[in-house]
C-alpha positions in Angstrom: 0.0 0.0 0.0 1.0 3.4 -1.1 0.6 6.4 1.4 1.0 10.0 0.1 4.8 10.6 1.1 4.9 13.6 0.3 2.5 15.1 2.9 2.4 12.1 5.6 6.4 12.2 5.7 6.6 16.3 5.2 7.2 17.0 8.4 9.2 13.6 9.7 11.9 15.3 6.9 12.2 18.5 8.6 12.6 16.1 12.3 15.2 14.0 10.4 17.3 17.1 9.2 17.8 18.5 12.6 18.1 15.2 14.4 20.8 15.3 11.9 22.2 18.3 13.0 22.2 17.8 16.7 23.7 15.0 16.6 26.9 16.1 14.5 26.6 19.0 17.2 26.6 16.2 20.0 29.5 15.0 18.0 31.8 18.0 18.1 30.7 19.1 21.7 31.1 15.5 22.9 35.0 16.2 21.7 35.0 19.2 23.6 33.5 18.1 26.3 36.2 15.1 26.8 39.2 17.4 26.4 37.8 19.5 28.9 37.7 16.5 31.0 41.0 14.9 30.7 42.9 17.6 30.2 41.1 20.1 32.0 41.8 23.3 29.5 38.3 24.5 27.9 40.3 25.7 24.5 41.6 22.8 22.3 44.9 24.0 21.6 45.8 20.9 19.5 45.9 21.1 15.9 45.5 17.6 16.3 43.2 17.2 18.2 40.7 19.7 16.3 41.7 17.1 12.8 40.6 14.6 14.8 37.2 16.3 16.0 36.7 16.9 12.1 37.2 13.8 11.1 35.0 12.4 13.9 32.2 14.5 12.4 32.5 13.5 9.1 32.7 9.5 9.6 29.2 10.2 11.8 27.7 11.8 9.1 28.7 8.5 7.0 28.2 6.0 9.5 24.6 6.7 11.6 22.5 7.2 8.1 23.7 3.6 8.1 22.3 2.3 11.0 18.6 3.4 10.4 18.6 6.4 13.3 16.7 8.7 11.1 13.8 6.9 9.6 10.3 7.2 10.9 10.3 6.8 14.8 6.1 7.8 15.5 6.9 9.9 18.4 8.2 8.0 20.9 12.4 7.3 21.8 12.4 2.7 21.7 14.5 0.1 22.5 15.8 -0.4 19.6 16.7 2.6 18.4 18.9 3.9 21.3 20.6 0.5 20.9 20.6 1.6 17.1 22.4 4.4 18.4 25.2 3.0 21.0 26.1 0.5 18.1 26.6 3.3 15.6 28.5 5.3 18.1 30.9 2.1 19.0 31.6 1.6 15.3 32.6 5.4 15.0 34.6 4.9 17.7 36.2 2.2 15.8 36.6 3.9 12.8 38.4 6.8 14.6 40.8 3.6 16.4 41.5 2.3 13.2 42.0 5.6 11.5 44.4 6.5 14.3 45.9 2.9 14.3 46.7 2.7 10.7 47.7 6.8 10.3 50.3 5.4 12.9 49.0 8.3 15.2 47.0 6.4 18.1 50.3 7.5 20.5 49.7 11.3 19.9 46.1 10.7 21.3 45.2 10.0 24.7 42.2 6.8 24.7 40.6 8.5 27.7 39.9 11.2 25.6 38.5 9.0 22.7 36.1 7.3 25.2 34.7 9.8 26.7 34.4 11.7 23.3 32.2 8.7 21.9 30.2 8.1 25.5 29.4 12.0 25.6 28.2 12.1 21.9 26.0 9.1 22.2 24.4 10.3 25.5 24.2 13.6 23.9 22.4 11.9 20.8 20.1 9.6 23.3 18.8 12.6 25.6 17.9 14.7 23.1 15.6 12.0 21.7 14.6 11.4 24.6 13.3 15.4 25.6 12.6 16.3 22.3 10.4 13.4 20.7 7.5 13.5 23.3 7.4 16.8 22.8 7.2 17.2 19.0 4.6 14.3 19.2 2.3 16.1 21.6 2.4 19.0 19.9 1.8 17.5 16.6 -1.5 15.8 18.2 -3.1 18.9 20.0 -1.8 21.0 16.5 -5.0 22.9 14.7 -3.1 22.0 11.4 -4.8 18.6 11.0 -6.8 17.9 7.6 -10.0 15.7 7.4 -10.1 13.4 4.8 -12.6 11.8 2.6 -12.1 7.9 1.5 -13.4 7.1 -1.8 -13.0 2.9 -2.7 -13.3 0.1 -1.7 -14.3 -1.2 1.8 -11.4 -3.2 1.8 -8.6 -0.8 0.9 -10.5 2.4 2.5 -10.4 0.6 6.0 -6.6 -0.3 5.4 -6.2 3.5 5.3 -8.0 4.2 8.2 -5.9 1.7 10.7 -3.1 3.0 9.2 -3.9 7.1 10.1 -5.2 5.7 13.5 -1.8 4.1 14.0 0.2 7.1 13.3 -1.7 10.1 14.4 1.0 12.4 14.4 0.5 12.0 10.7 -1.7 15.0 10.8 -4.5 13.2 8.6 -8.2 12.2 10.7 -10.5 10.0 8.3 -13.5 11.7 8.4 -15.9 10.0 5.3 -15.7 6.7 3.7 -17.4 6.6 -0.1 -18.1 2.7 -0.3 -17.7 1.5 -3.9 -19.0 -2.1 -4.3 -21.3 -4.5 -2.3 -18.9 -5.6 0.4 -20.6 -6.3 3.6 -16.8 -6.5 5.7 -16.9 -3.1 7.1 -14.8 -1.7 9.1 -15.4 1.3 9.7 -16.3 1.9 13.1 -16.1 5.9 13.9 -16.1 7.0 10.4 -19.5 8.1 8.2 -19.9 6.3 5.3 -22.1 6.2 2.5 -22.4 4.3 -1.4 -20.6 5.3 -4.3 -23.0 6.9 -7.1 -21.2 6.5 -10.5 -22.0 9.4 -12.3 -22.8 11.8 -9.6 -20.8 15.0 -8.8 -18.8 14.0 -5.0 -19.5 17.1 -3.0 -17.4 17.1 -0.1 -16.2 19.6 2.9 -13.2 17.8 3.8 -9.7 19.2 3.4 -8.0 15.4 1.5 -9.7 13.5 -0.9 -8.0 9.7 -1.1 -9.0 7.7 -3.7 -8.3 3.9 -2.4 -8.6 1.5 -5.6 -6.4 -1.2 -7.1 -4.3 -0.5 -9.6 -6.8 -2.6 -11.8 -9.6 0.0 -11.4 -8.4 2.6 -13.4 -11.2 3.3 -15.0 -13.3 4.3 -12.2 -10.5 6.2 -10.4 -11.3 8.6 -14.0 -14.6 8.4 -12.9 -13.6 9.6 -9.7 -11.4 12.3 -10.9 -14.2 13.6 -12.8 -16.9 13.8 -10.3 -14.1 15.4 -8.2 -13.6 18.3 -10.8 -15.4 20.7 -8.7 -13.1 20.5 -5.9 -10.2 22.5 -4.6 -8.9 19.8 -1.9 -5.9 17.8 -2.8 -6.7 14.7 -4.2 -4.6 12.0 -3.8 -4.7 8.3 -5.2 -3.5 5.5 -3.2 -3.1 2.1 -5.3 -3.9 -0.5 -2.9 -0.8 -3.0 -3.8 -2.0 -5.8 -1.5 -1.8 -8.3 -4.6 1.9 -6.9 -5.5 5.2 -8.4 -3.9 6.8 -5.3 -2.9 10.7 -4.8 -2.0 11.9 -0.8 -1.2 8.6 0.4 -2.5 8.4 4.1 -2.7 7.6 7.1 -5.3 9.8 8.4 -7.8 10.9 11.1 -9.6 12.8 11.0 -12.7 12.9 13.3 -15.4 9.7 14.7 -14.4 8.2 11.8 -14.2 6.8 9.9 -11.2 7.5 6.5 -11.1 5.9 3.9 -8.7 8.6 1.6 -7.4 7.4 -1.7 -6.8 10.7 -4.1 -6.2 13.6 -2.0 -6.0 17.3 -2.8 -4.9 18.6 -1.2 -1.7 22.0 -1.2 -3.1 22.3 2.1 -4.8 24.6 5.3 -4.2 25.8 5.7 -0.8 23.9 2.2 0.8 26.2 0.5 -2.1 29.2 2.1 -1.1 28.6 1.4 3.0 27.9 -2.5 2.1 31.1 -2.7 -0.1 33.2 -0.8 2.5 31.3 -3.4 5.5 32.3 -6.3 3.1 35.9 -5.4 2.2 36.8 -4.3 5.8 35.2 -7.3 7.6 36.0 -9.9 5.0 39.8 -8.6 5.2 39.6 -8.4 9.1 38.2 -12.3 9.5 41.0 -13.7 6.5 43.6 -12.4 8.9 42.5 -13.9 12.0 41.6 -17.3 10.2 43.8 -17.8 8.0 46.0 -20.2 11.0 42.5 -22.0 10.9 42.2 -22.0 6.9 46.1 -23.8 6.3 45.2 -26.3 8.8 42.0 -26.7 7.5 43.7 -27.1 3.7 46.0 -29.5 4.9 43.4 -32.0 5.9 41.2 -31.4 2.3 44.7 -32.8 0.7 45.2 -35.6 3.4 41.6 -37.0 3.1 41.5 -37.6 -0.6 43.7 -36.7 -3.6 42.6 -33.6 -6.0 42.9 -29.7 -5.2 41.9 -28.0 -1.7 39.7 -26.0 -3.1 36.1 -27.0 -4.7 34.8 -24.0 -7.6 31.3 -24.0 -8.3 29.5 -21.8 -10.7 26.5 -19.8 -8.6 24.2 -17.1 -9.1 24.8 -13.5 -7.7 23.9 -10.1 -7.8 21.8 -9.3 -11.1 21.7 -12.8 -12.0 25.3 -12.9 -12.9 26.9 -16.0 -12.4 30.7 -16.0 -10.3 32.6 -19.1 -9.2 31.7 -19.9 -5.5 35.3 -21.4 -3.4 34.9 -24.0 -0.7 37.1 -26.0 0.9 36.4 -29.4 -1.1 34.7 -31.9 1.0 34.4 -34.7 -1.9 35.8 -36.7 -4.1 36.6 -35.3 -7.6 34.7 -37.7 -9.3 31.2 -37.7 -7.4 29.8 -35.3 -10.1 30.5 -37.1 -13.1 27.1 -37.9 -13.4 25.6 -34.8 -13.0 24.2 -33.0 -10.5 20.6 -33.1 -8.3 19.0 -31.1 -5.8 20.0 -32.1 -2.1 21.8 -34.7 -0.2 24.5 -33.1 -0.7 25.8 -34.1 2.9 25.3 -37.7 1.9 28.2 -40.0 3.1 28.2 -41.3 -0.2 29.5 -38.2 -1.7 31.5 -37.0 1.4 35.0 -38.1 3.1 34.9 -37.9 6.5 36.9 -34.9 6.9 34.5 -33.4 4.6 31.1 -34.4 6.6 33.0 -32.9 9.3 33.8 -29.2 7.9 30.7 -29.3 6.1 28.5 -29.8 9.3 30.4 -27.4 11.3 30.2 -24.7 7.9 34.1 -24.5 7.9 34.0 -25.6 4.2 33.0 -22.0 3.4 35.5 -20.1 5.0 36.9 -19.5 1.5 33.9 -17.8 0.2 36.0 -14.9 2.0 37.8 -14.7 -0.9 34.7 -14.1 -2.8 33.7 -11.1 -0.9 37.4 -9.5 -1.0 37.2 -9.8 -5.0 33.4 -8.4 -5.2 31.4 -11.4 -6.0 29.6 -11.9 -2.5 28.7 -10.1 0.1 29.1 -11.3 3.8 25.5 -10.8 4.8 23.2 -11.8 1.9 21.0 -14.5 0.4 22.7 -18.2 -0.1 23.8 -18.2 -4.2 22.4 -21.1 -5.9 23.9 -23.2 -8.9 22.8 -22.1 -12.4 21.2 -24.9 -13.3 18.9 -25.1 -10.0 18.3 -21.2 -10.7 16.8 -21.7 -13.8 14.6 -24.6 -12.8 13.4 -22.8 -9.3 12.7 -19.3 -11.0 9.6 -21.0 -12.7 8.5 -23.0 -9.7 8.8 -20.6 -6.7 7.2 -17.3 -7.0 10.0 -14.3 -6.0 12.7 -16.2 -6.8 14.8 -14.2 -8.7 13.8 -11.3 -6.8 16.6 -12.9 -4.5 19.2 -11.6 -6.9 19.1 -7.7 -6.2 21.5 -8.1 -3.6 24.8 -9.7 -3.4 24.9 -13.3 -2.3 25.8 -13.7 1.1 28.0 -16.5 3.1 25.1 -15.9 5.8 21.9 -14.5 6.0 18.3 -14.0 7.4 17.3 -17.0 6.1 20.5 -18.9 7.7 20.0 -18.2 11.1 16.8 -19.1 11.3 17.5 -22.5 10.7 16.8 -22.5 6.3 19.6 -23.9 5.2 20.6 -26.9 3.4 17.6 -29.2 2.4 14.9 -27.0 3.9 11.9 -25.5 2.7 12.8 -23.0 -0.7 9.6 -21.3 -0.3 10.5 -20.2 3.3 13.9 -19.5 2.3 13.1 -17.2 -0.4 10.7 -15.4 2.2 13.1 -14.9 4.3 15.8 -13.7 1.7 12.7 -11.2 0.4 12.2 -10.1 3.8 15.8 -9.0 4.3 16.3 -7.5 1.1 13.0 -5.0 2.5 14.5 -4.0 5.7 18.1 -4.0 4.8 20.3 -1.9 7.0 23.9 -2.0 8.0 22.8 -2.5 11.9 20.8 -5.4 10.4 24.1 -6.9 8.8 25.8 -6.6 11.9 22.6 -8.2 13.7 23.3 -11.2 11.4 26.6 -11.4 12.0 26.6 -11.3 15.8 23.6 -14.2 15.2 25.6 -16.2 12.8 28.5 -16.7 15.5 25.6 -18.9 18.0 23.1 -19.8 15.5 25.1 -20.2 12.0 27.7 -22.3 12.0 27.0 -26.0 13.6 23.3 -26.6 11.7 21.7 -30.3 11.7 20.8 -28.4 8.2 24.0 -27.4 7.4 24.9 -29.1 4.2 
């Protein structure tokens, strides 16, 4: 379902600008604040230590866009955001450490100072949510500026746009009239007047909106609308009930004058592509160093349990439906293939050494797929790639399959820790994949990661 964004989000822009600009204030008086502290001296007389405030201010303004902080909050400070926010602040934190670490400066800095710089901005952040949200929401309910609106459609879409204004108030929008088109008796309505639609009768209305709630398969009568609405000087607004639609980063656009519904749209454009590349390149780099003790050890017993090379290449299906060659750890024999391949069982003992049933169950095989982030064919978070030849049988049977592909594979995913892996349900799976894909968001990667460590790895799935 489409709302009028343009109106219903007017105001949640101008929030989202300032909550910007406090907190890059909360950034730079935070640094203040923490030399103050440690070194007792109100003026920073540190050429330094001004750079560093600077640079502080500009990885925040890259780095808390990121974590979702800004979108649509309905007028209250939650849970979730303010841990939205303490995670955003740690990762700035570590930006500023690894920044300092690797300009081979982190001894000209004191790490009191960096502490307490990153626990004043985040509290600064936090409180003013916390003072300034109840108060923009109470004044945005007991505000004269709200606008009655009149619903013209059907029962079913008209009383999806009623819970929705009753949900968010602080919308500014009160349903006021429903005009019922059609004979369905499920009403619900309760609270608002309502009457049947007469086709070819002028609409005379006192209401400030007019919202015209009608699939997009009822064009013709929304130009019947229009027309007995050609009298009126209230906005008029058409919301396409999409309820029939799968629907990934839906939202209006405009492009060369022209407004565009978008119904399934990728996530991964302009500065959310650059912030997944630079999560995937810095992680991916961090984890090959740590492992790669693990990965020779690891390679040494692929080349003891059976002859043939350590590592297994696999043609799968990525981002666009491009295909890239997957690396794993080989946990078969060479030969196991040679009759083609089928779907599942591919844990089977019969096509499995030991050592291989033993990396595969504990997901060790796919340590290499590291590689495959590194060089820009996978992502760490992401769906699960498939095999070509599995792709182009599924994408006929499983609706929103290939809707999948406008992300990045993933060595882990939403789908992956919650148990989908392996020979599991593909409807599921895809849902799951679908459902991240929607709510992408770099605190949600991280979410997945954290999840992957407990929930990821050892699988009576994984296979």
């Amino acid at each position: 379902m489409f709302t009028p964004a343009r109106q219903l989000h007017g105001n949640h822009a101008y929030t989202k600008a300032f909550s910007r600009a406090v907190d890059l204030l909360c950034v730079l008086s935070g640094g203040w604040a923490a030399y103050w502290i440690r070194f007792g001296q109100l003026t920073i007389d540190s050429t330094g230590y001004t750079s560093a405030l600077l640079a502080g201010a500009l990885l925040a303004l890259i780095i808390l866009p990121g974590f979702g902080v800004y979108k649509s909050w309905h007028g209250q400070l939650q849970i979730g955001l303010v841990a939205k926010l303490v995670t955003a602040y740690c990762t700035i934190g570590a930006a500023m450490t690894a920044l300092l670490f690797f300009t081979k400066l982190g001894a000209d800095f004191s790490r009191l100072w960096l502490v307490y710089w990153i626990g004043s901005a985040a509290a600064g952040s936090i409180g003013f949510r916390l003072i300034a949200y109840p108060l923009i929401k109470n004044h945005r309910l007991q505000s004269r500026n709200r606008r009655r609106v009149l619903l013209v459609g059907d029962a079913h879409s008209c009383s999806t746009a009623i819970r929705h204004l009753r949900k968010v108030p602080i919308a500014g929008f009160d349903p006021d009239r429903v005009i019922v088109i059609g004979d369905d008796p499920a009403m619900e309505l309760s609270g608002v007047r309502y009457e049947a639609y007469q086709k070819d009768s002028p609409i005379d209305h006192d209401e400030d909106e007019v919202w015209i709630c009608l699939p997009l398969s009822k064009g013709e009568i929304v130009k019947e609308i229009q027309s007995a609405l050609s009298l009126s000087t209230a906005n008029v607004r058409y919301m396409p009930d999409m309820r029939d639609f799968r629907l990934i980063n839906h939202s209006v656009s405009d492009v060369a004058g022209l407004y565009l519904l978008d119904l399934s749209c990728t996530p991964m454009t302009g500065f959310n592509a650059f912030l997944k590349a630079l999560e995937d390149r810095l992680i991916a780099g961090a984890i090959l160093l740590l492992i790669s003790p693990l990965m020779i050890i690891l390679a040494v017993g692929v080349r003891l349990s059976s002859p043939g090379p350590i590592f297994y290449r696999q043609e799968r299906v990525s981002w666009n439906g491009k295909p890239f060659m997957m690396l794993k750890f080989r946990s078969m024999p060479v030969d196991v293939e040679k009759n083609g391949v089928q779907w599942g069982g591919a844990g089977s003992a019969k096509k499995t050494t030991p050592f291989g049933a033993f990396i595969r169950r504990t997901s060790l095989d796919e340590l290499p797929q590291f590689i495959n982030v590194l060089k820009g064919d996978m992502s760490i978070v992401g769906p699960r790639p498939e095999r070509t030849v599995f792709v182009d049988q599924f994408k006929h049977e499983i609706p929103g399959y290939m809707q999948k592909h406008m992300v990045k594979a993933g060595i882990t995913g939403w789908a992956q820790i919650n148990g989908w892996r392996g020979d599991t349900d593909l409807q599921r799976r895809i849902e799951c994949d679908l459902w991240y894909i929607e709510n992408w968001s770099l605190w949600l990667d991280l979410k997945i990661i954290f999840l992957t460590v407990f929930k990821g790895f050892v699988n009576p799935n994984a296979y």
